[in-house]
Biopython code that builds the backbone (N, CA, C, O; Angstrom):
import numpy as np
from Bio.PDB.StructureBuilder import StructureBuilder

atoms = [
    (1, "UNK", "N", (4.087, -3.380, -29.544)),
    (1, "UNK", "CA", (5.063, -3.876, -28.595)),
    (1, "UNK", "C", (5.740, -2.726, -27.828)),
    (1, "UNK", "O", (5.927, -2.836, -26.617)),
    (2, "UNK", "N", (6.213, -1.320, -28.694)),
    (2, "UNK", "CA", (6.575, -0.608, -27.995)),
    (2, "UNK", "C", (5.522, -0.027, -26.557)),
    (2, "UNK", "O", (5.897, 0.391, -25.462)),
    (3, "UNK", "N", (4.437, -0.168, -26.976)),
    (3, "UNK", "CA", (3.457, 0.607, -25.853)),
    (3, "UNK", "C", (3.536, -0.521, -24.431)),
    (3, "UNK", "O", (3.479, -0.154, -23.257)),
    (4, "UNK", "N", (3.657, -1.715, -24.832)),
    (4, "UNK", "CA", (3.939, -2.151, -23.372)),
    (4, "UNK", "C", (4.976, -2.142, -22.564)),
    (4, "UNK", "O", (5.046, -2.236, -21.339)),
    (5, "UNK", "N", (6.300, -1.940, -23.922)),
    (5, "UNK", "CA", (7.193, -1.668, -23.042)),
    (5, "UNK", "C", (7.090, -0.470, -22.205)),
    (5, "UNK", "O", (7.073, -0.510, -20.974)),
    (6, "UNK", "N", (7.008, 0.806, -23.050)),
    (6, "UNK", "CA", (6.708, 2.041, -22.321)),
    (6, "UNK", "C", (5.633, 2.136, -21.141)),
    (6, "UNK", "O", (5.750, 2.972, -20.245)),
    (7, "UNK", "N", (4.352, 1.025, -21.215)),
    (7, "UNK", "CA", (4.062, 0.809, -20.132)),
    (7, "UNK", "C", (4.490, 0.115, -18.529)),
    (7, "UNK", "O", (4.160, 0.203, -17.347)),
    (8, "UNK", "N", (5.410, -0.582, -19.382)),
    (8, "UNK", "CA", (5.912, -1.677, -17.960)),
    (8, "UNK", "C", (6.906, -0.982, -17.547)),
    (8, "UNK", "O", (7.205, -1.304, -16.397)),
    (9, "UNK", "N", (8.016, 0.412, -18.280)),
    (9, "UNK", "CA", (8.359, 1.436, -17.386)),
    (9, "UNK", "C", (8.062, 2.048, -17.218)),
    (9, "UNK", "O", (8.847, 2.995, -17.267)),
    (10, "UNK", "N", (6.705, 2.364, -16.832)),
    (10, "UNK", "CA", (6.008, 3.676, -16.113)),
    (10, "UNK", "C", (5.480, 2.830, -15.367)),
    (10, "UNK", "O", (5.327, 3.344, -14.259)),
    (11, "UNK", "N", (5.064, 1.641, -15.396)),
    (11, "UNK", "CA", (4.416, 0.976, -13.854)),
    (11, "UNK", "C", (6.037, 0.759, -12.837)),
    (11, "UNK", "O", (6.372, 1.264, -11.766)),
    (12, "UNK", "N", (6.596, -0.001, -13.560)),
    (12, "UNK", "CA", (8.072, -0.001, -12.442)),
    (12, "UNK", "C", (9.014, 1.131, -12.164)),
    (12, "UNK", "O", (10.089, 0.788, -11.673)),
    (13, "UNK", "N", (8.829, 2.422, -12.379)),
    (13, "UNK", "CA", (8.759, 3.289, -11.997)),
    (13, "UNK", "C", (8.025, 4.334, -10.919)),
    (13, "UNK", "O", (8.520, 5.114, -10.106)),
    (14, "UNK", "N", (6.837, 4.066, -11.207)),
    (14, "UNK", "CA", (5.611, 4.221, -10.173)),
    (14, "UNK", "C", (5.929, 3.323, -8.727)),
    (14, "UNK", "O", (6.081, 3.718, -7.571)),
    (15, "UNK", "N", (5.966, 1.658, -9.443)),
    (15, "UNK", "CA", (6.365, 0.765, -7.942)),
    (15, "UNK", "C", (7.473, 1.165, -7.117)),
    (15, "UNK", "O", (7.602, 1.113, -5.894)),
    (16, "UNK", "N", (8.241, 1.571, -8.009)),
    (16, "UNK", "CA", (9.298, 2.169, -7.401)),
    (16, "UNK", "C", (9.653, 2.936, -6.321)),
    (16, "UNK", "O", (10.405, 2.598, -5.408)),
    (17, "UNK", "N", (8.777, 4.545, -6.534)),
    (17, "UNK", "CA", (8.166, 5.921, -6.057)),
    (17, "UNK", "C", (7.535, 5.811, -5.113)),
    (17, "UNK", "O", (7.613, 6.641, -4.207)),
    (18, "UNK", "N", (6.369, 4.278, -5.032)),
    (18, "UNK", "CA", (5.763, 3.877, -3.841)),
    (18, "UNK", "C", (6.657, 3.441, -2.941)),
    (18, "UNK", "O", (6.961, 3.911, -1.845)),
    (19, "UNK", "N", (7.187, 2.159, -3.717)),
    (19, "UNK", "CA", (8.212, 1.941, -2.498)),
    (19, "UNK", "C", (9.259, 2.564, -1.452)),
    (19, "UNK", "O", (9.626, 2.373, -0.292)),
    (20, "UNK", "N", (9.566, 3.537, -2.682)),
    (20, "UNK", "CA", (10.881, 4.340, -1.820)),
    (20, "UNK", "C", (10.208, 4.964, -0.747)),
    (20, "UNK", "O", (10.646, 4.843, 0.397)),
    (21, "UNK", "N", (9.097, 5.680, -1.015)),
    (21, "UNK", "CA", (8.713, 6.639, -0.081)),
    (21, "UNK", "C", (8.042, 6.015, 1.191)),
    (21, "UNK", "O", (7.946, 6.474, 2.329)),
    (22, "UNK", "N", (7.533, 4.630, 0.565)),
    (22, "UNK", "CA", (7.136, 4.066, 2.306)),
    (22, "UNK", "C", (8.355, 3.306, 3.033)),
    (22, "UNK", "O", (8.263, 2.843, 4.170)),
    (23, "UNK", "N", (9.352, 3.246, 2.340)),
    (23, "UNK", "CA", (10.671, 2.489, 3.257)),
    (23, "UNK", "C", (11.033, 3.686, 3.950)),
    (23, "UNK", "O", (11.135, 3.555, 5.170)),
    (24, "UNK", "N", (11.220, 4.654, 3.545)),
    (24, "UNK", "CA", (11.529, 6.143, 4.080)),
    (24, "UNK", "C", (11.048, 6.268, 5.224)),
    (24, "UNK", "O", (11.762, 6.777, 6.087)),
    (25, "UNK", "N", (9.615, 5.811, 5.575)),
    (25, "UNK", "CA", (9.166, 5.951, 6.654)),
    (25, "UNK", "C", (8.497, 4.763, 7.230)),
    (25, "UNK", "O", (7.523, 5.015, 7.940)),
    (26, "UNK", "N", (8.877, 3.289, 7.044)),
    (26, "UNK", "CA", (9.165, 2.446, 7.925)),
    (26, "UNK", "C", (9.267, 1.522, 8.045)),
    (26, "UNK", "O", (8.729, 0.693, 8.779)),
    (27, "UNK", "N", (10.812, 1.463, 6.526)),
    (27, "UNK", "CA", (11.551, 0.532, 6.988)),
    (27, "UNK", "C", (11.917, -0.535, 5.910)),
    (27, "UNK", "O", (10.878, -1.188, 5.816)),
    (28, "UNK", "N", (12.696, -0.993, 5.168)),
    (28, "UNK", "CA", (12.604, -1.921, 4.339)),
    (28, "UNK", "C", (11.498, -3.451, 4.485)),
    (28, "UNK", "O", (10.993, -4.030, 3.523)),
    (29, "UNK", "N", (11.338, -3.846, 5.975)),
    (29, "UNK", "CA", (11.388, -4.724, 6.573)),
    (29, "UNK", "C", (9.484, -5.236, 5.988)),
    (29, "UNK", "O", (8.992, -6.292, 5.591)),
    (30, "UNK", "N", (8.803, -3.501, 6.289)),
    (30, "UNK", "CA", (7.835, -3.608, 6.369)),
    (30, "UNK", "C", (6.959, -3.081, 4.758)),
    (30, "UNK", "O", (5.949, -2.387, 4.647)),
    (31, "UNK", "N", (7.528, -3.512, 4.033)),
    (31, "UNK", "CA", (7.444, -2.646, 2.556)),
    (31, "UNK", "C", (7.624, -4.043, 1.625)),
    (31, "UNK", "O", (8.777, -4.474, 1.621)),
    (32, "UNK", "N", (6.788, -4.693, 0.955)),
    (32, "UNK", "CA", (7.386, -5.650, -0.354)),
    (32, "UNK", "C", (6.813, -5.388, -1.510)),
    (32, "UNK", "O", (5.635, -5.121, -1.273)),
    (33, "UNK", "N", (7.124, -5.300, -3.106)),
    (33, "UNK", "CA", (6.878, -4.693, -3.897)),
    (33, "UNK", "C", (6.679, -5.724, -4.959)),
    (33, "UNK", "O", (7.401, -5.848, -5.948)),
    (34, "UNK", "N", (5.509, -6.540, -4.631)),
    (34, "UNK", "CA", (5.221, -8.032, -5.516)),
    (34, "UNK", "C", (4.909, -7.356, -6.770)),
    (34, "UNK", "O", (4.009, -6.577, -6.458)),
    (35, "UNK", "N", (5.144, -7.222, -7.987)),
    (35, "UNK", "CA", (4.022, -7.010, -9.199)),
    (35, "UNK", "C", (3.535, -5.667, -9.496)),
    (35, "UNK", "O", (4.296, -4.704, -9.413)),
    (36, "UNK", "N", (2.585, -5.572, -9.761)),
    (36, "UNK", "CA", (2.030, -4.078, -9.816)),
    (36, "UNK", "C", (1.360, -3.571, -8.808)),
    (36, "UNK", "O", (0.595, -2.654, -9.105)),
    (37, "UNK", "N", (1.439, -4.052, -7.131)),
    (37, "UNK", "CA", (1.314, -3.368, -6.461)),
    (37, "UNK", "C", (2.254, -3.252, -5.240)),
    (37, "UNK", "O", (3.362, -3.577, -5.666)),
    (38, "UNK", "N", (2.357, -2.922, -3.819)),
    (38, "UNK", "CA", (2.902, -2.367, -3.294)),
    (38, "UNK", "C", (2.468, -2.805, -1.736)),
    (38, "UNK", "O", (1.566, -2.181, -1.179)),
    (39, "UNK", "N", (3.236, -4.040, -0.979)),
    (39, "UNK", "CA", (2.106, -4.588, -0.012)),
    (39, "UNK", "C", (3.558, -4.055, 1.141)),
    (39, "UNK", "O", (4.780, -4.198, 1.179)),
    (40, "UNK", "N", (2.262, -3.263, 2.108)),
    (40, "UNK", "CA", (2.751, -2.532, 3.315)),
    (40, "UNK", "C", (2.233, -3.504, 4.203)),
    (40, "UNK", "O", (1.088, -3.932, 4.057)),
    (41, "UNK", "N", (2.978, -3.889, 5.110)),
    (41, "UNK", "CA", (2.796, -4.703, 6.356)),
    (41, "UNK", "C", (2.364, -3.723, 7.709)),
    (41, "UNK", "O", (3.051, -2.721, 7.906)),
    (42, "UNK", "N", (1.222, -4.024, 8.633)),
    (42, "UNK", "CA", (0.754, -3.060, 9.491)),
    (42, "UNK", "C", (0.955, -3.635, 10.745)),
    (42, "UNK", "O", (0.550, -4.766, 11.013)),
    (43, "UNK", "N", (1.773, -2.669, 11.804)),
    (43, "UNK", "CA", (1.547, -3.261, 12.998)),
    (43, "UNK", "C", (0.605, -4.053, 13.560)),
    (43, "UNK", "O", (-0.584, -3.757, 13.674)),
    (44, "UNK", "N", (1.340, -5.480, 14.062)),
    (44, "UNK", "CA", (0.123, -6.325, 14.557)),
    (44, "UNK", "C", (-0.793, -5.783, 15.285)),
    (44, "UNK", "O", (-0.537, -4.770, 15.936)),
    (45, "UNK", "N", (-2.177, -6.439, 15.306)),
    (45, "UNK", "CA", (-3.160, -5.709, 16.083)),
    (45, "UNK", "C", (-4.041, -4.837, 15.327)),
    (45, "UNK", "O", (-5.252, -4.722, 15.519)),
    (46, "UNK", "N", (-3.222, -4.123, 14.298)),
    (46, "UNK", "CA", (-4.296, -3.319, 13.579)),
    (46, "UNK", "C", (-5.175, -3.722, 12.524)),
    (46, "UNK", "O", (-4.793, -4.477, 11.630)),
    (47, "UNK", "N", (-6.349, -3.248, 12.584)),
    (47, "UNK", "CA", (-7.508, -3.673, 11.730)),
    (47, "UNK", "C", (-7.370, -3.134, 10.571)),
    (47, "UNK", "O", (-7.421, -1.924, 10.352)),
    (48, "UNK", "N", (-7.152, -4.165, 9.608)),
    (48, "UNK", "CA", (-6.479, -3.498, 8.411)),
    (48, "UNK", "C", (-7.747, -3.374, 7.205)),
    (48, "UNK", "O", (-7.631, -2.728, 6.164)),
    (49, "UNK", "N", (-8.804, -4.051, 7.564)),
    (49, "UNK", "CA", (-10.167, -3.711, 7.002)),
    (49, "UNK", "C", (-10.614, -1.682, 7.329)),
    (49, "UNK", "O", (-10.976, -0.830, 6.518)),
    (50, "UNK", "N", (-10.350, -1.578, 8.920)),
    (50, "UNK", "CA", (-10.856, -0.856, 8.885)),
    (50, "UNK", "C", (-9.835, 0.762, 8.736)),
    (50, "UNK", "O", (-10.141, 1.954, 8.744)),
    (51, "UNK", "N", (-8.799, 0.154, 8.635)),
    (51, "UNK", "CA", (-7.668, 1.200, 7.900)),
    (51, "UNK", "C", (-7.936, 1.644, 6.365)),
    (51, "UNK", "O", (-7.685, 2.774, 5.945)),
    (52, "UNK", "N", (-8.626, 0.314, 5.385)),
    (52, "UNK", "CA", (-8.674, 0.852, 3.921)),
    (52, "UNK", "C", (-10.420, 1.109, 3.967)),
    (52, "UNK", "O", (-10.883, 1.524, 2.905)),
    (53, "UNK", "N", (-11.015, 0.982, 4.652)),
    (53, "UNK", "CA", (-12.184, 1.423, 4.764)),
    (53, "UNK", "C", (-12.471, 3.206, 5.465)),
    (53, "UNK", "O", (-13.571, 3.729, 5.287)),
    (54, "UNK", "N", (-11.481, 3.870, 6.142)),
    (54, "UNK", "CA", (-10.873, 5.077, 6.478)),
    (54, "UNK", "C", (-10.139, 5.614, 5.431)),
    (54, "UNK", "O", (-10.201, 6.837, 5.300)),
    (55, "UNK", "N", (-9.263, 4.795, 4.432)),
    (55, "UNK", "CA", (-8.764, 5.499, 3.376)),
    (55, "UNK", "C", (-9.631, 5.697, 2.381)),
    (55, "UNK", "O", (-9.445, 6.641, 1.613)),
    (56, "UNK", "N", (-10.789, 4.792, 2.215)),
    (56, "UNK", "CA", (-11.418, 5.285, 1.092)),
    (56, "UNK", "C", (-12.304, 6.935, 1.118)),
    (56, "UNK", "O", (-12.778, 7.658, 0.242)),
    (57, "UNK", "N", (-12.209, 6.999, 2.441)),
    (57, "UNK", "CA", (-12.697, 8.370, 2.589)),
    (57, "UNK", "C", (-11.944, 9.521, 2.028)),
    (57, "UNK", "O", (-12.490, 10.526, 1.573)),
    (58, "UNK", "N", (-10.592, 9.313, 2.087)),
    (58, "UNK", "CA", (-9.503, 10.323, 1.452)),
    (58, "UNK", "C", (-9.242, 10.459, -0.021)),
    (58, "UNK", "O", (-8.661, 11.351, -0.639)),
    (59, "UNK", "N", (-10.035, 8.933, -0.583)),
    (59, "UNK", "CA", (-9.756, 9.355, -2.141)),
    (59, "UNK", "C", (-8.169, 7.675, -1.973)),
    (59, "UNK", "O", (-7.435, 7.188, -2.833)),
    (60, "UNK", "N", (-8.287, 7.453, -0.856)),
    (60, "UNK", "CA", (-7.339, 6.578, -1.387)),
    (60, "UNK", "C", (-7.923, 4.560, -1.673)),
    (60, "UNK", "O", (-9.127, 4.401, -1.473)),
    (61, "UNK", "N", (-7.510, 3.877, -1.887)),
    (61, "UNK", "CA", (-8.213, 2.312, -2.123)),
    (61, "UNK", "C", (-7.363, 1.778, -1.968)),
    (61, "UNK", "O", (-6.886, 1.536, -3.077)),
    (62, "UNK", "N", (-6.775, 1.378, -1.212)),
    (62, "UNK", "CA", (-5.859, -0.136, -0.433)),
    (62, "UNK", "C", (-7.421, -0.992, -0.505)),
    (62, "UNK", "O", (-8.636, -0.798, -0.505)),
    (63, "UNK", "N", (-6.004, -2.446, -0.587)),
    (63, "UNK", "CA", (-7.048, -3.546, -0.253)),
    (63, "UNK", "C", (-6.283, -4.205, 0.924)),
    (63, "UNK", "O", (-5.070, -4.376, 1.042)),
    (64, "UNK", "N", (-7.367, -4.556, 1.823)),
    (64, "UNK", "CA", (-6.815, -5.232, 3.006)),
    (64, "UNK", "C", (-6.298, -6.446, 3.047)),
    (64, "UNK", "O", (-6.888, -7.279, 2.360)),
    (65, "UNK", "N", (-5.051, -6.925, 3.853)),
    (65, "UNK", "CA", (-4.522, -8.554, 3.614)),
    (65, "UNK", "C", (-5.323, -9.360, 4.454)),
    (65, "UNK", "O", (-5.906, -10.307, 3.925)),
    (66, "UNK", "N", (-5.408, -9.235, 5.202)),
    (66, "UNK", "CA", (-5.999, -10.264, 6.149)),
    (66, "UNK", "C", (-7.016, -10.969, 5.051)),
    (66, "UNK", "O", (-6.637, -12.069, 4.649)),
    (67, "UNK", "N", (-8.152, -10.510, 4.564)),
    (67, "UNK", "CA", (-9.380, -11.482, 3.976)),
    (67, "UNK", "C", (-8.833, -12.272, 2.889)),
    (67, "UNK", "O", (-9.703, -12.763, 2.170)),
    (68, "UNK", "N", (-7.320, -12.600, 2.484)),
    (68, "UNK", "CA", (-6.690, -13.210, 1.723)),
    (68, "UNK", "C", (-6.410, -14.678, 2.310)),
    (68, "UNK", "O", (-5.950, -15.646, 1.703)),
    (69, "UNK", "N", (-6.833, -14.582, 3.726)),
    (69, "UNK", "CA", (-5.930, -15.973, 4.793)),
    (69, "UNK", "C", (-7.040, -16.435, 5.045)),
    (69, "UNK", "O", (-7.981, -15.752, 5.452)),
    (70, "UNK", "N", (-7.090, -18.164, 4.749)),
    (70, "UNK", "CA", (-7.970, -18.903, 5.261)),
    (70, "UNK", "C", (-8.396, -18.919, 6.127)),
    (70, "UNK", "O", (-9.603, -19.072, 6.319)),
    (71, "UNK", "N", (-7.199, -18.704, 7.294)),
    (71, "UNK", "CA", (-8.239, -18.843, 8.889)),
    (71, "UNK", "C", (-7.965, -17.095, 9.433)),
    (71, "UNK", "O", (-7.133, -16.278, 9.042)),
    (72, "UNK", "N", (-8.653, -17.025, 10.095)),
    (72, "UNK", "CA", (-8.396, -15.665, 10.337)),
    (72, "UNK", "C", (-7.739, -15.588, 11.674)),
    (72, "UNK", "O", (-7.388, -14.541, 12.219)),
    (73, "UNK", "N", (-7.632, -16.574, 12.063)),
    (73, "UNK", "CA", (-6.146, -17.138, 13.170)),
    (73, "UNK", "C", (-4.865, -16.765, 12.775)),
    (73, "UNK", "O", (-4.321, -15.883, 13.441)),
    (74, "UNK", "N", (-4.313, -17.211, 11.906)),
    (74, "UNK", "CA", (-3.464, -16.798, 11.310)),
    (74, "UNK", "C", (-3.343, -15.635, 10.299)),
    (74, "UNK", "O", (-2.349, -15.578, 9.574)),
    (75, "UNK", "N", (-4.286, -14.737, 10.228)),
    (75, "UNK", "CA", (-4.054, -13.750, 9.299)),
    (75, "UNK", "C", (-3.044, -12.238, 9.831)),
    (75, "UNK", "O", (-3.112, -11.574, 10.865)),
    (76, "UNK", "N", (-2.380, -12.140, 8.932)),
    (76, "UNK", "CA", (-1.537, -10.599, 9.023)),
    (76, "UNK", "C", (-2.544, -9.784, 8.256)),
    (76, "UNK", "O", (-3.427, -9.983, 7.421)),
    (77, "UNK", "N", (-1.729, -8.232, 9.272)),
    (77, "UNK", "CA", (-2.972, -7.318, 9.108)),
    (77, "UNK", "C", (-1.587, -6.752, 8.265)),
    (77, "UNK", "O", (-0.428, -6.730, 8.680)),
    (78, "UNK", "N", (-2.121, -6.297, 6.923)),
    (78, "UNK", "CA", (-1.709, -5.325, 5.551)),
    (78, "UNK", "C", (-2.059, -4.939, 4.482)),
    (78, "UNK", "O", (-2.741, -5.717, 3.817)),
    (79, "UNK", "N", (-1.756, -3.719, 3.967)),
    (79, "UNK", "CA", (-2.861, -3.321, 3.197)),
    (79, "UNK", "C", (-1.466, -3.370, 1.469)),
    (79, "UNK", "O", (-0.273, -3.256, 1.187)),
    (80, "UNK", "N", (-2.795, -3.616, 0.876)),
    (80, "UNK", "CA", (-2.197, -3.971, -1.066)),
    (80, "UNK", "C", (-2.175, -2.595, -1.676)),
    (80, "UNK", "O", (-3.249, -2.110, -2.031)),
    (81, "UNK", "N", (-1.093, -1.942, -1.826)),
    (81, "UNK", "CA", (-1.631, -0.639, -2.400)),
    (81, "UNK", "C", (-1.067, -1.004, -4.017)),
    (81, "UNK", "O", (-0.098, -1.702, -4.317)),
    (82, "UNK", "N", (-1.653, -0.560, -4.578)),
    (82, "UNK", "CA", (-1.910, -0.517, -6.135)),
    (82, "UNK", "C", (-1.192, 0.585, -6.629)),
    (82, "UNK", "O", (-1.280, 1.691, -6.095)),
    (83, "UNK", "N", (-0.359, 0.323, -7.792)),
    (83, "UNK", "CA", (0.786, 1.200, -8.396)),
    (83, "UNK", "C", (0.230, 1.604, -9.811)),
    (83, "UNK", "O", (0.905, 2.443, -10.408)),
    (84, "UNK", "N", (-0.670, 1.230, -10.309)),
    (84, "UNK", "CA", (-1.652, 1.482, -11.771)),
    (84, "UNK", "C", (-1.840, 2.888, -11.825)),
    (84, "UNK", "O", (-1.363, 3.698, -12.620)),
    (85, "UNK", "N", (-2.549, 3.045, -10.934)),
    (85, "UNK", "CA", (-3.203, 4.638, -10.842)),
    (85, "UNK", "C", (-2.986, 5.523, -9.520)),
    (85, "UNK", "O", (-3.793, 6.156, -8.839)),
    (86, "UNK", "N", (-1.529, 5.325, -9.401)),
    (86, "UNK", "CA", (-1.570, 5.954, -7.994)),
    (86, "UNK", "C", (-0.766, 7.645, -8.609)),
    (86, "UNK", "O", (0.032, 7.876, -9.517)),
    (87, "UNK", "N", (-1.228, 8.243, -7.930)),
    (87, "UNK", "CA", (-0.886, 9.912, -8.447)),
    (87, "UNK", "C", (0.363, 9.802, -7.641)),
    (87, "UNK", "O", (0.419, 9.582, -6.431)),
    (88, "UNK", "N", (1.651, 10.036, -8.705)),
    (88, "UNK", "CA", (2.850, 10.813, -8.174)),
    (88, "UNK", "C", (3.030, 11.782, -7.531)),
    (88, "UNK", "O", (3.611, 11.895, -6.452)),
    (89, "UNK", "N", (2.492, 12.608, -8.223)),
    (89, "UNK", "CA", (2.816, 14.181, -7.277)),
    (89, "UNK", "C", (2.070, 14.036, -5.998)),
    (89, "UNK", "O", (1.904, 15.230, -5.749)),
    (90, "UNK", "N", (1.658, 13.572, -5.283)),
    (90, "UNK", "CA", (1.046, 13.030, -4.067)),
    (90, "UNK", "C", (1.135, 12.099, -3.021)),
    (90, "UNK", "O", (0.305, 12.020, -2.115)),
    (91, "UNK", "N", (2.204, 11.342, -3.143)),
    (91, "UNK", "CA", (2.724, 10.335, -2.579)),
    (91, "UNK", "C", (2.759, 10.212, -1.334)),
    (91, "UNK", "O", (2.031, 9.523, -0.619)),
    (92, "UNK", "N", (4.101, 11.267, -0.895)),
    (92, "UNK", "CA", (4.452, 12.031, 0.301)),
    (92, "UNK", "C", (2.946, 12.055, 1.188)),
    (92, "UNK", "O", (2.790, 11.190, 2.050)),
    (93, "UNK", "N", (1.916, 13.018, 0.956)),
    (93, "UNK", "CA", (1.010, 13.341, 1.527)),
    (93, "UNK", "C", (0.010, 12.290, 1.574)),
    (93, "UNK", "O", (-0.611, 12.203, 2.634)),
    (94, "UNK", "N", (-0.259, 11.513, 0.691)),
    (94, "UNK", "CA", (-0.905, 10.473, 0.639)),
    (94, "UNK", "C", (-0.459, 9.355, 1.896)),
    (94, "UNK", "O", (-1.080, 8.925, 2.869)),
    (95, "UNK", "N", (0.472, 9.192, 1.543)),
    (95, "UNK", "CA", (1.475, 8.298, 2.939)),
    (95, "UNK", "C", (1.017, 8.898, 4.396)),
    (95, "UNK", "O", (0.707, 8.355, 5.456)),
    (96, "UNK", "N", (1.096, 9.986, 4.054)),
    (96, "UNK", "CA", (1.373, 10.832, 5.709)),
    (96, "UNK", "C", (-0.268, 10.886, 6.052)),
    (96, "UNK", "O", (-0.795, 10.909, 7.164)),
    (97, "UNK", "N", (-0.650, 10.893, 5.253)),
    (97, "UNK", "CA", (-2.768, 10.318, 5.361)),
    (97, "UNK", "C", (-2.874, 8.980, 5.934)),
    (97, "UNK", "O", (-3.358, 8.693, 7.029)),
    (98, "UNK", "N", (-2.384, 8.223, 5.097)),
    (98, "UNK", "CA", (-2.531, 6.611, 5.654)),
    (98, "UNK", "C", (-2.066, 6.247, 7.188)),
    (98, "UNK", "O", (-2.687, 5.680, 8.087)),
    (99, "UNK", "N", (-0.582, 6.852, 7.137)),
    (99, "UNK", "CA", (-0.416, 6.277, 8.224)),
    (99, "UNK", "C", (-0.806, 7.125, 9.893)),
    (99, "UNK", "O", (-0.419, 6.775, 11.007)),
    (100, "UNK", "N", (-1.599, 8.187, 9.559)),
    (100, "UNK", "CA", (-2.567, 8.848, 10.420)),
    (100, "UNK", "C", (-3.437, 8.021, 10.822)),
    (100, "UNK", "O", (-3.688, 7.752, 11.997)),
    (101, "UNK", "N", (-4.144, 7.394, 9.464)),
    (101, "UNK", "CA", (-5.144, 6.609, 9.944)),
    (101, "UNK", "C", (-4.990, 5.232, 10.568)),
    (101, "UNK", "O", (-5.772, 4.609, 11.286)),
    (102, "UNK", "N", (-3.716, 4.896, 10.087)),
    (102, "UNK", "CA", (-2.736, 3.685, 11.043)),
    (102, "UNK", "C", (-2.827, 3.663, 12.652)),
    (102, "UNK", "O", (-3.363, 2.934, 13.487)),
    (103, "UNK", "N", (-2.253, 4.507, 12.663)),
    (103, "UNK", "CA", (-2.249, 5.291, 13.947)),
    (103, "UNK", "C", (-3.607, 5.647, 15.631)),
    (103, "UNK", "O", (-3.984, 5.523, 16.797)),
    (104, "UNK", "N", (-3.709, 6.239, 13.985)),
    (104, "UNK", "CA", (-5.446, 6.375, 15.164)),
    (104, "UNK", "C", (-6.179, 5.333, 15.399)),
    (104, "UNK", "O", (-6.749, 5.318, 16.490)),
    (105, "UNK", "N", (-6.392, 4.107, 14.417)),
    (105, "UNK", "CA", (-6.982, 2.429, 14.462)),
    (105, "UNK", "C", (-6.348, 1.892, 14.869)),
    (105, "UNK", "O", (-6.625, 0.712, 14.656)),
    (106, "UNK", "N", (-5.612, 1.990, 15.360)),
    (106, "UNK", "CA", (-4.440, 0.920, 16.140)),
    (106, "UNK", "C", (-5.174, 0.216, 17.485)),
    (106, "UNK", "O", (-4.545, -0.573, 18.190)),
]
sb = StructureBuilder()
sb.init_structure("model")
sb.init_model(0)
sb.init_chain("A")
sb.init_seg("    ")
for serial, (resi, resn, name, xyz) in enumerate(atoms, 1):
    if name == "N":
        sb.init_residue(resn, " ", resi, " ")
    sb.init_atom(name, np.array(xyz, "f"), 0.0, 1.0, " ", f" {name:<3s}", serial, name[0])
structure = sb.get_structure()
């Protein structure tokens, strides 16, 4: 029993670390922190397939929101980032990777 506790504060700790550091840069609004992962909302318009398909090149694995929505009429573009195995000491730079590639797919 103790090991899950000690696990479920090192994951909500981690969610945490994610979160803070992407509100930092943009925004409470666009940041929600369901569970054990970490869902970033992406300016409309952007292809959010081909944003975590660009991150996997960096070593990073978002999963994209959109293929979650029945019609793809209605789908929002955002990517699921995962708080399990995400490296702390890297955050910062990791972020500042992603949203390069935000940027440039837009």
């Amino acid at each position: 029993m103790r090991h899950l506790r000690r696990t479920k504060r090192v994951y909500a700790a981690k969610r945490q670390a994610l979160l803070d550091c992407l509100q930092s840069s943009v925004g409470a609004d666009s940041v929600t922190a369901p569970g054990l992962a970490v869902l970033l909302k992406l300016p409309k318009g952007t292809r959010d397939i081909a944003v975590a398909r660009e991150a996997l090149t960096y070593g990073m694995y978002p999963s994209p929101l959109s293929p979650w929505y029945v019609s793809p009429e209605g789908a929002e573009s955002g990517l699921l980032l995962g708080v399990a195995t995400a490296p702390m000491k890297n955050l910062a730079r990791s972020r500042d990777r992603l949203f390069e590639i935000v940027q440039r797919l837009r």
